[in-house]
C-alpha atoms as one frame of an Amber mdcrd trajectory, in Angstrom:
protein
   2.009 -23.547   4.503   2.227 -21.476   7.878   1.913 -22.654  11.199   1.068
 -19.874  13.728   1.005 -20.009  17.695   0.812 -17.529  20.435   3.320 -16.692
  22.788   2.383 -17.096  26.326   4.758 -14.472  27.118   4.022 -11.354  24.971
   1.734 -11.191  22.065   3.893 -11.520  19.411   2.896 -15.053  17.281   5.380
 -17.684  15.672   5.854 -18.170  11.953   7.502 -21.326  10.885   8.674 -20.597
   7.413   9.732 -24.430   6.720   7.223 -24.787   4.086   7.005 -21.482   2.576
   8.063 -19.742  -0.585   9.208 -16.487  -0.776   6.712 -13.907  -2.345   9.226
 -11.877  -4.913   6.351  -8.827  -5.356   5.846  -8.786  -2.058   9.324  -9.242
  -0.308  10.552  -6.299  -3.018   8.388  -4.074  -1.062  11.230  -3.977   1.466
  14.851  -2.930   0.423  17.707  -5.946   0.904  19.694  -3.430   3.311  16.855
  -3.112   5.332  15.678  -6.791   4.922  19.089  -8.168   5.666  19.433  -6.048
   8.000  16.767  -6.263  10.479  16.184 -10.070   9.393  12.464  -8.911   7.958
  10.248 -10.683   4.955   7.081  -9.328   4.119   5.044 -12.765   3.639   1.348
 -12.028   3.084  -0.963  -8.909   2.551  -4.496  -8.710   3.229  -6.953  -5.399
   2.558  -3.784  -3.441   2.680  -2.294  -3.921   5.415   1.300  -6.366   5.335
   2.432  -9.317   7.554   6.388  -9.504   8.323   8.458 -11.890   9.677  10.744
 -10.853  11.628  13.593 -12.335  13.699  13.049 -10.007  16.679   9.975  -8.525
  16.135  10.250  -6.938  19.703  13.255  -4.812  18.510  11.578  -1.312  18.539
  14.375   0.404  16.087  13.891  -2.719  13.912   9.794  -2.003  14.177  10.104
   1.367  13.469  12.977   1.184   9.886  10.551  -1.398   8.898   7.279   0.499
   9.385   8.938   3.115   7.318  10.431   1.688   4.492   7.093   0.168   4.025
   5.256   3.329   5.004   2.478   1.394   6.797   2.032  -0.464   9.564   2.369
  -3.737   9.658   1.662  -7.032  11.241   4.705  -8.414  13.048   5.268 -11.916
  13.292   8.537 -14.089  14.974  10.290 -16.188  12.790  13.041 -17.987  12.796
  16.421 -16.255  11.743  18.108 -18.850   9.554  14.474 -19.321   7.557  13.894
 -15.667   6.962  17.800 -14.979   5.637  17.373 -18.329   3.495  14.908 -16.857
   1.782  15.876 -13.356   1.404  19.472 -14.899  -0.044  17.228 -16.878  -2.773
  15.491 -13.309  -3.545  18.948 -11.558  -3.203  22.119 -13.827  -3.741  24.284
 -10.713  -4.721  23.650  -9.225  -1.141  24.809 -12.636   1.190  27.868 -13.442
   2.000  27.851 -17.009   2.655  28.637 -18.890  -0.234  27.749 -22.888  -1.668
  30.969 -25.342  -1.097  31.599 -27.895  -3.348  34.169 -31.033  -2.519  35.191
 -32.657  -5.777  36.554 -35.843  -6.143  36.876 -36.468  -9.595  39.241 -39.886
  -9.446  37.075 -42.712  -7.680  39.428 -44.792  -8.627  39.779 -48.283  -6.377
  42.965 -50.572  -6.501  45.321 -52.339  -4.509  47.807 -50.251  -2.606  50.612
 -50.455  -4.383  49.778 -50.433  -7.844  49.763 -48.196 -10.367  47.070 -45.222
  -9.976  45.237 -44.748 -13.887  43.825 -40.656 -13.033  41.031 -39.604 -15.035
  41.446 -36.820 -17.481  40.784 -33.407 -15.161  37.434 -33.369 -17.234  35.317
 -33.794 -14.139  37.415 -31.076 -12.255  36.517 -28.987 -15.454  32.652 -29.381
 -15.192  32.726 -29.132 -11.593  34.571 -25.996 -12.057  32.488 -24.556 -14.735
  29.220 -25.225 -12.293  31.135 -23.958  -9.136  31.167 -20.385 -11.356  27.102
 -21.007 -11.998  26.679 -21.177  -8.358  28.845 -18.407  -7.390  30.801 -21.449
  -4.947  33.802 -22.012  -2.729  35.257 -25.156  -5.019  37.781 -27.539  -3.455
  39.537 -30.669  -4.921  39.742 -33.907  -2.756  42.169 -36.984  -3.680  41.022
 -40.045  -2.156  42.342 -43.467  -0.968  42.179 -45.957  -2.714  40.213 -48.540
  -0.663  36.532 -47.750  -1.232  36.149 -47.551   3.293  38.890 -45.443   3.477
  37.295 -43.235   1.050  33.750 -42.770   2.294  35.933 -42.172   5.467  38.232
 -39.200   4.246  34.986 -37.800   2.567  32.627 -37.524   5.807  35.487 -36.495
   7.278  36.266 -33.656   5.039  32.517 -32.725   4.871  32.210 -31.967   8.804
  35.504 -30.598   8.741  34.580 -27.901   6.396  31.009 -27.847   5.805  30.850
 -28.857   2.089  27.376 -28.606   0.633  28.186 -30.653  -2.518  29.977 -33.398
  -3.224  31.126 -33.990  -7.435  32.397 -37.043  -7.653  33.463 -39.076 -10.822
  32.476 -41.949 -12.544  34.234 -44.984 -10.116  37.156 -46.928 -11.728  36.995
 -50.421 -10.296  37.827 -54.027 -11.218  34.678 -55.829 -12.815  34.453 -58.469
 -10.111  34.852 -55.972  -7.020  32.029 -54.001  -8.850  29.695 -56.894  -9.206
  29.718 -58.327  -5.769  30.341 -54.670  -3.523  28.491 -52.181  -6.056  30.031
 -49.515  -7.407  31.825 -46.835  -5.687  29.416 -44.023  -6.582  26.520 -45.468
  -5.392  28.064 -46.058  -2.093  29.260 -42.237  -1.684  25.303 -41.780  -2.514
  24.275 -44.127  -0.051  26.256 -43.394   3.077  26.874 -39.292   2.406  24.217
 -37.074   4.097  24.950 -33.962   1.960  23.756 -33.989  -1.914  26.219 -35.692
  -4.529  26.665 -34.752  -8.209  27.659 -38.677  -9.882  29.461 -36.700 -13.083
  29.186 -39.597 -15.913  30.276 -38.312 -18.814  29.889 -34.611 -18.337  27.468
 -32.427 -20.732  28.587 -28.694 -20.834  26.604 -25.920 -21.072  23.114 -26.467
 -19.140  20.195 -26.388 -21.420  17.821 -28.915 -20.629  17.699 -30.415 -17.113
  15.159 -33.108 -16.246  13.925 -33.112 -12.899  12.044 -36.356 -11.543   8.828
 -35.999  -9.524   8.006 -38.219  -6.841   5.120 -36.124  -6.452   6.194 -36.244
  -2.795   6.898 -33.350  -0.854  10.872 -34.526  -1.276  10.775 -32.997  -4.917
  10.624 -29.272  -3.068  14.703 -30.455  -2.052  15.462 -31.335  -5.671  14.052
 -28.042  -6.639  16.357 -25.800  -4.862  18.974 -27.009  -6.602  17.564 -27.590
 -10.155  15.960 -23.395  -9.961  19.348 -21.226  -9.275  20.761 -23.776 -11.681
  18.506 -22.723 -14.334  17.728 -19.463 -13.417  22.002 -18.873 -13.825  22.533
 -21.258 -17.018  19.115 -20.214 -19.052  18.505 -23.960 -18.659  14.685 -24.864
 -19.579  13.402 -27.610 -17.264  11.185 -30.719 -17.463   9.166 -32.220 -14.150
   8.622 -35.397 -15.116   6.210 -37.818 -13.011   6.044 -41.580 -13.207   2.179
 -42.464 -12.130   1.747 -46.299 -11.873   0.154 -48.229 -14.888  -3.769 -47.940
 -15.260  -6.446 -49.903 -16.979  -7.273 -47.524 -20.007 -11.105 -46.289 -18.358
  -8.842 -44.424 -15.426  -6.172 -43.090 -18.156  -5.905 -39.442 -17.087  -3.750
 -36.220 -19.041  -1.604 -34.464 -16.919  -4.310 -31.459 -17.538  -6.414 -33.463
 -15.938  -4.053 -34.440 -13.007  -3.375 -30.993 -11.949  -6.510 -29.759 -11.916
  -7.555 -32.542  -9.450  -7.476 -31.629  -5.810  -5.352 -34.312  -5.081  -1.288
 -34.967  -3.341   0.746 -35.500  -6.576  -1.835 -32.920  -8.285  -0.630 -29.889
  -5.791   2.700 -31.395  -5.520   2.771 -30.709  -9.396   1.291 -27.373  -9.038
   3.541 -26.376  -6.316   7.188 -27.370  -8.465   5.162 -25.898 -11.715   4.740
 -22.469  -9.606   7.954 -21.720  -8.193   9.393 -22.103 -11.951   6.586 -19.713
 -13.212   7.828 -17.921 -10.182  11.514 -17.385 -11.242  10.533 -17.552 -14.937
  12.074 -20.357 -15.804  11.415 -22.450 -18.992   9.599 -25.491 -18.867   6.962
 -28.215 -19.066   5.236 -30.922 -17.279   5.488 -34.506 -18.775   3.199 -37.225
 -16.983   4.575 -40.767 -18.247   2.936 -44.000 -16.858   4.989 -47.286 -16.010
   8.178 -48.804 -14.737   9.802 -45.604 -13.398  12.964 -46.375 -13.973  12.522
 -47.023 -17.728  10.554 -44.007 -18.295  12.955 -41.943 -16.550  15.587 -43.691
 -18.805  12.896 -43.008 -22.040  12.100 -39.197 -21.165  16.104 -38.551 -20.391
  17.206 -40.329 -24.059  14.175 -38.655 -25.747  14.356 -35.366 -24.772  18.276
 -35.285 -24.812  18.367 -33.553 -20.976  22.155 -32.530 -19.873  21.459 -33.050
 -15.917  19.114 -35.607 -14.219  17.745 -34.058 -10.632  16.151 -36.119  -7.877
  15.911 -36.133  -4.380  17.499 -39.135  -2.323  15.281 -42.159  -0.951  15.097
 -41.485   2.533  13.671 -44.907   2.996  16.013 -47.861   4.735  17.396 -50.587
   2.477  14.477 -52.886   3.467  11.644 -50.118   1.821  13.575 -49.867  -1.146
  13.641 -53.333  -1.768   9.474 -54.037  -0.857   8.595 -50.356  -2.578  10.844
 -50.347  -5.029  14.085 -48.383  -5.853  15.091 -45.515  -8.282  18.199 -43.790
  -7.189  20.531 -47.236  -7.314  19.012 -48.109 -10.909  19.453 -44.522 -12.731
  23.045 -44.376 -11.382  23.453 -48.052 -12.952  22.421 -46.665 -16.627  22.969
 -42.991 -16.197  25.014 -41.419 -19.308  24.868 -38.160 -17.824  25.616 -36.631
 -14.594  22.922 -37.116 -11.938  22.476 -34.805  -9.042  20.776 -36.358  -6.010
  19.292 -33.616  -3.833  19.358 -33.994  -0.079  17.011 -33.237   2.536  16.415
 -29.095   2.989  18.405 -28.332   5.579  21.586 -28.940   4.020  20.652 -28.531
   0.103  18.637 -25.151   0.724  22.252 -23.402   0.639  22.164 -23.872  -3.036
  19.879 -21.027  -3.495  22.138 -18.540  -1.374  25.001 -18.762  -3.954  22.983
 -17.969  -6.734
């Protein structure tokens, strides 16, 4: 979607690029060295002639290199900077320089000071590893406290400290009794963390099936940017899987019927079914009615998925209880690692690395 609105001051218009995807045929039109470096994406054509977004559309020399490498005139719009090189980076990774970084903390392990520390094996480092090469990113190793304060702490420390975009962290190692009346430490570095977190439960190496659950909300465009350069670098094939609450069996509906429908979850669908079309990635659409929780847990056992991705609840404590909760219950059965995609602004970074 594109929101336009005229300058008072020159006649140059505004292009807010927050909801828009990147057009590969028509962004190729322009070189990266030019793109990149006059901040340009061609974003729509119309009886020949091309609208660009540009950072500085004012910039005569920048007018002019772009004019000629696409050897027409175009339509210049403003954008903003950060949204035009995000999605030039998606189209080419190879030509950014900024780079995903990944804090792993693969020993969530929670005892007394004092006592003996039991490490895990170094096989979450290893998958974290392997996926930090997938992603082209910056991985860096963090070894927590033990009390489960000090290490949400250290963590948001480290994270504005350095700017990490994802945080790997193990399966927690805690006594029964802390678990049952505090929750477990995972959930709580999901819970109070505002980047994305990896929980890596029994890692599953290589990629080839990821499962990524539909809200049918627009938050499923935040698990997406994770879930594509993952499978576009892995050959992964990838299943969007919506939960649509249970219905008397006159208003039963196929999920050929649901996307065809002009309705929210029906161009939600459309949209996340597009941009994998888009990057020609493998996959399907599976529409599963119920409990979502158990037909999340249903679809992942049946079709044998190595990653779960979904996008956090954004929603207080007090919505999640009255509406209903996903995120806390998957981590609870998970058997798999589960990536839990934050909000845009932070997760979009994903795609740069590719």
């Amino acid at each position: 979607m594109m929101h336009m609105k005229a300058s008072k001051e020159r006649q140059t218009r505004h292009l807010v690029l927050s909801e828009l995807s990147a057009d590969l045929r028509l962004a190729q039109r322009l070189s990266p060295e030019v793109a990149f470096r006059y901040h340009a994406l061609p974003v729509a054509e119309r009886d020949g002639r091309i609208t660009v977004a540009m950072a500085n559309p004012d910039d005569g020399i920048a007018r002019e290199a772009v004019s000629t490498a696409l050897g027409t005139k175009p339509y210049m719009v403003e954008a903003d900077l950060e949204a035009i090189d995000a999605l030039l980076e998606e189209i080419w990774p190879e030509k950014s320089n900024r780079r995903l970084r990944m804090l792993v903390c693969d020993n969530l392990e929670v005892q007394d000071e004092g006592s003996e520390s039991n490490h895990q094996t170094g096989e979450v480092w290893e998958y974290a590893t392997a996926l930090g090469d997938l992603l082209n990113a910056e991985v860096s190793r963090f070894c927590p406290p033990p009390k489960v304060e000090r290490v949400l702490h250290a963590i948001t420390e480290d994270l504005v400290r350095v700017g990490h975009d994802l945080v790997v962290v193990g399966e927690g190692q805690q006594p029964p009794l802390t678990q049952l009346l505090f929750g477990s430490v995972e959930k709580k570095v999901v819970e109070r963390l505002t980047v994305s977190v990896l929980v890596a439960c029994r890692p599953r190496w290589p990629l080839n099936r990821i499962l990524l659950a539909s809200r049918c909300h627009d938050s499923d465009d935040v698990a997406a940017d994770w879930v594509i350069p993952l499978a576009r670098r892995s050959g992964a094939s990838v299943t969007i899987l919506t939960i649509m609450p249970p219905l008397p069996a006159m208003y039963q509906t196929s999920i050929e019927a649901l996307l065809a429908h002009n309705t929210a979850p029906g161009k939600q669908l459309r949209q996340l079914a597009g941009r994998l079309e888009q990057w020609n990635i493998p996959g399907a659409v599976c529409l599963r009615q119920g409990e979502p929780d158990w037909q999340i847990r249903a679809e992942t056992s049946e079709g044998n998925y190595d990653l779960i991705v979904i996008a956090a609840e954004r929603t207080s404590k007090l919505h999640r209880l009255l509406l209903g909760e996903i995120v806390g219950p998957l981590l609870d059965w998970a058997d798999r690692p589960v990536l839990i995609a934050q909000p845009r602004q932070i997760a979009e970074r994903c795609t740069n690395s590719e």
